[in-house]
C-alpha positions in Angstrom: 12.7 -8.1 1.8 16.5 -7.9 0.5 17.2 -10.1 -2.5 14.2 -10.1 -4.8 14.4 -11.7 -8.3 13.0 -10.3 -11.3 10.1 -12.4 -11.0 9.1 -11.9 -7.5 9.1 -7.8 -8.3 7.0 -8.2 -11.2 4.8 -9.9 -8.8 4.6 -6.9 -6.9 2.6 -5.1 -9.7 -0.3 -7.7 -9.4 -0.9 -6.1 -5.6 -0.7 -2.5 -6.4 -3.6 -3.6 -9.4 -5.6 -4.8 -6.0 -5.5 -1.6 -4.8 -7.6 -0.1 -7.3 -10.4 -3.0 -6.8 -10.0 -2.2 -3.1 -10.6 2.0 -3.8 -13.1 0.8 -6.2 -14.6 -1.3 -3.8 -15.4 1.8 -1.1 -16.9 3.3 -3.9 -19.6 0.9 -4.7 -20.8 0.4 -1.2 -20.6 4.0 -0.2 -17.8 3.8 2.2 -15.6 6.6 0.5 -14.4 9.4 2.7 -14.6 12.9 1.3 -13.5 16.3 2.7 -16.5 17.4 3.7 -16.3 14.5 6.6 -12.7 16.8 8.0 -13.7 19.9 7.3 -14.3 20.7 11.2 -11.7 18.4 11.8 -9.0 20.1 14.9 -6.0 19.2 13.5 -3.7 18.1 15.8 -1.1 15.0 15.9 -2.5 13.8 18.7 -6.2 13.9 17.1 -4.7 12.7 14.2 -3.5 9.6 15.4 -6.5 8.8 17.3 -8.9 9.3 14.4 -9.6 5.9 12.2 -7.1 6.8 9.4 -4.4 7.4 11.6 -5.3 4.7 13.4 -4.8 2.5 10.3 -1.8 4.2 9.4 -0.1 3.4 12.6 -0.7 -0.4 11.4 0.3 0.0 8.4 3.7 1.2 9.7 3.8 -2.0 11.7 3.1 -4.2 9.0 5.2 -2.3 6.6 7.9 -3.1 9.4 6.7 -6.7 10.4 10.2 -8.4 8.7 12.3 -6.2 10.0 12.6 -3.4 7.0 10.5 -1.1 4.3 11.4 -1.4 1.3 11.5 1.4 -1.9 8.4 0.3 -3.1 6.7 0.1 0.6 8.0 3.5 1.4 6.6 4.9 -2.4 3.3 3.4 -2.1 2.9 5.0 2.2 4.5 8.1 0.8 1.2 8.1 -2.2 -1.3 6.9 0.7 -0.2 9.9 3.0 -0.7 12.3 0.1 -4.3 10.6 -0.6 -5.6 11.0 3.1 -4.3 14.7 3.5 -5.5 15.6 0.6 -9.3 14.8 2.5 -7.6 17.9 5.2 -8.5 21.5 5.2 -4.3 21.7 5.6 -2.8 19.0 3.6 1.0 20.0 4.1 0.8 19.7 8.0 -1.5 16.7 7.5 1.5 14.9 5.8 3.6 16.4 8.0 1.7 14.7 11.0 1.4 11.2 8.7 4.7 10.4 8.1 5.7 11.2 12.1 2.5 8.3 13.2 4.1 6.4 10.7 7.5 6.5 11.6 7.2 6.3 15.3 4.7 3.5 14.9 6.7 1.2 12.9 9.7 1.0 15.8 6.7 0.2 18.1 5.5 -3.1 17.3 4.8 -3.7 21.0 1.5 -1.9 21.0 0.0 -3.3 18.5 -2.7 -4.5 20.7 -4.2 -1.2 21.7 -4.1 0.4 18.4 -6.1 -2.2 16.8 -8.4 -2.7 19.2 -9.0 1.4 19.0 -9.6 1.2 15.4 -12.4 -1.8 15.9 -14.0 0.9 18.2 -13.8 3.4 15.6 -15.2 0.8 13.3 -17.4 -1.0 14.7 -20.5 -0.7 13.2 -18.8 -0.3 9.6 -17.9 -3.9 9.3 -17.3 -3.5 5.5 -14.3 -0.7 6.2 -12.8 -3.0 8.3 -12.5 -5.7 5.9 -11.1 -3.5 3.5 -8.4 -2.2 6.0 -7.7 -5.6 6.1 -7.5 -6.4 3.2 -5.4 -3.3 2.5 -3.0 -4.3 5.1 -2.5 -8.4 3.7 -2.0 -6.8 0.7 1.0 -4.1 1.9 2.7 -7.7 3.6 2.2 -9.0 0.3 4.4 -6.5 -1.2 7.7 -8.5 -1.5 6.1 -11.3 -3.4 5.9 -13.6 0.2 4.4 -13.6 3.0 6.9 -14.1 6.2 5.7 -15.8 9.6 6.0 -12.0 10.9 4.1 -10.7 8.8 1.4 -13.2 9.0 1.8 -13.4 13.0 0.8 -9.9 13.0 -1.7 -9.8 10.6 -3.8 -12.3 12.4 -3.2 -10.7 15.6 -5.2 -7.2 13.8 -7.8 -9.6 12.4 -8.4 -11.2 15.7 -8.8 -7.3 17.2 -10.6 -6.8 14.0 -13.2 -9.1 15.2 -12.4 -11.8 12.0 -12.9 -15.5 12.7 -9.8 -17.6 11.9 -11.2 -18.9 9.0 -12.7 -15.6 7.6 -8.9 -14.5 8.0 -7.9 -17.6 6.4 -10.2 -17.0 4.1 -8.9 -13.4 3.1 -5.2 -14.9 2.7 -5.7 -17.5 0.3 -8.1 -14.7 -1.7 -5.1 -12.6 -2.2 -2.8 -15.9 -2.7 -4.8 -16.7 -5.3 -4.4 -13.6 -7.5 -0.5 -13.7 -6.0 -0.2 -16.5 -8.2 0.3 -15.1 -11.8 2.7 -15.8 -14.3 4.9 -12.8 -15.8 6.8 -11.5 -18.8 9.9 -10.4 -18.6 11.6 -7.6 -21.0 14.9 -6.4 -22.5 17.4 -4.3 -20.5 17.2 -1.5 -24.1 12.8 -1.9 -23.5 13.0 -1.7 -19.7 14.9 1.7 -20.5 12.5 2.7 -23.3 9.7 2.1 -20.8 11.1 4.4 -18.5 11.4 6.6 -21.0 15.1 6.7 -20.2 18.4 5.9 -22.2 21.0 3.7 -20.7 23.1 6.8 -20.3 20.9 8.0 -17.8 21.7 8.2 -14.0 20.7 6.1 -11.1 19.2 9.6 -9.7 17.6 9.8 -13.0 16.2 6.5 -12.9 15.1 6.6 -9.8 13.1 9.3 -10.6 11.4 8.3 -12.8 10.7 4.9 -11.6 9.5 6.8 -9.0 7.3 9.4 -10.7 5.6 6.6 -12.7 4.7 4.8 -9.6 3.0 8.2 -8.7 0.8 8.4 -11.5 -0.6 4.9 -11.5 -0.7 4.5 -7.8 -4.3 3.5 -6.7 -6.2 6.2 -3.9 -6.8 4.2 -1.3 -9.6 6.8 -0.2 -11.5 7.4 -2.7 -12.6 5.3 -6.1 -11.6 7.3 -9.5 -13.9 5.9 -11.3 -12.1 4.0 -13.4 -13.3 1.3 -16.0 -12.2 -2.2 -15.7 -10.8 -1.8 -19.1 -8.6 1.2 -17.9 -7.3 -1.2 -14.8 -6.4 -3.8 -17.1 -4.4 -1.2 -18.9 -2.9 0.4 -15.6 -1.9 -3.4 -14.2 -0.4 -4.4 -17.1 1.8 -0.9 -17.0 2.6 -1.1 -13.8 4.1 -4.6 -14.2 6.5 -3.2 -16.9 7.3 -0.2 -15.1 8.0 -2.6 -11.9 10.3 -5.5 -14.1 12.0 -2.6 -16.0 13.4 -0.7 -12.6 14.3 -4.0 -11.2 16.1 -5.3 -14.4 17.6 -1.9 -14.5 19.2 -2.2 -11.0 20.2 -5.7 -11.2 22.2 -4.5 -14.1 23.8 -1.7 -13.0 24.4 -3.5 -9.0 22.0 -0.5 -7.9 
């Protein structure tokens, strides 16, 4: 994932626009989680890990891993997604805590992919909607870089095929997200990308870097829960996000960062 051009990181905006269809999409069918669903929840790591979310964390790691790497904006989006599924947890904290230890032990295990997938069918498997979103979710995070490597896609078919998706429902799914992968973008000024980051070019890279990251934050999409947004509010929030996405990269380009 080393290497991007301006274009392919604008890109990168169009997926993190998905994810508020895909929240959105929980919503609608009645498939969001709420904290009344953990309130009894023991919280252990070991229960934790064994429960559906930190099931499909644990792939996420591996996915997030697939080409050998996660990247800043992986590691920003898992970092929002571990503070949106402990936030469902009587303890939040600890549930982080917990999160980002599955995650990080699970991406330097690619070898057992097999089993975890095949425990989060059995989790799932009369919820056959949850599991194509999960999916979904997880083409999208491969997505991420602006291509799709033959890692990445090797895995991903090997979770749809645990998933219980037929090679052309998987196939399918790909060329849906290709589709809106395939968008044309605008690129800015190095004085506007620093404007839009409400920065002057005397700032920092610390400084930069947080607020890159801190905008990211606030127009991340909850994968959890819908937040019942208009469409005319996600136009908004994709169309920001794209800007706030060229601007860092220009930014860095420009300063060898």
């Amino acid at each position: 994932m080393s290497g991007y051009s301006v274009t392919q990181f604008i890109i990168l905006a169009v997926v993190i626009a998905l994810f508020y269809w895909l929240s959105r999409s929980f919503s609608q069918n009645q498939h969001t989680y709420s904290k009344s669903q953990f309130s009894g929840f023991k919280l252990t790591k070991e229960n934790l890990a064994y429960s559906e979310l930190g099931l499909f964390v644990a792939l996420s790691a591996k996915v997030a891993k697939a080409d050998g790497r996660v990247d800043e904006l992986e590691a920003e989006l898992v970092s929002n997604m571990f503070s949106d599924i402990s936030a469902l947890f009587p303890n939040p904290e600890a549930t982080k805590k917990m999160l980002k230890e599955i995650f990080d032990e699970e991406k330097n295990a690619p070898h057992n992919i097999d089993p975890v997938a095949q425990a989060l069918y059995k989790a799932l498997e009369s919820d056959p909607h949850k599991r194509q979103k999960m999916m979904e979710f997880l083409i999208h995070l491969s997505y991420i870089d602006g291509t799709l490597s033959h890692s990445e896609e090797e895995m991903l078919r090997v979770i749809a095929k645990h998933l219980h998706f037929s090679e052309a429902d998987f196939a399918s799914m790909l060329e849906r997200f290709g589709s809106h992968h395939r968008h044309s973008v605008k690129e800015s000024s190095i004085d506007q990308a620093y404007t839009l980051l409400g920065l002057t070019p005397h700032a920092t890279n610390d400084e930069i870097k947080k607020a890159y990251r801190a905008l990211v934050r606030e127009y991340h999409p909850d994968i959890i829960k819908s937040q019942g947004a208009s469409d005319e509010y996600l136009k908004e929030a994709t169309e920001k996000v794209q800007d706030i996405n060229a601007a860092y990269e220009m930014i860095k380009k420009s300063r060898g960062m």
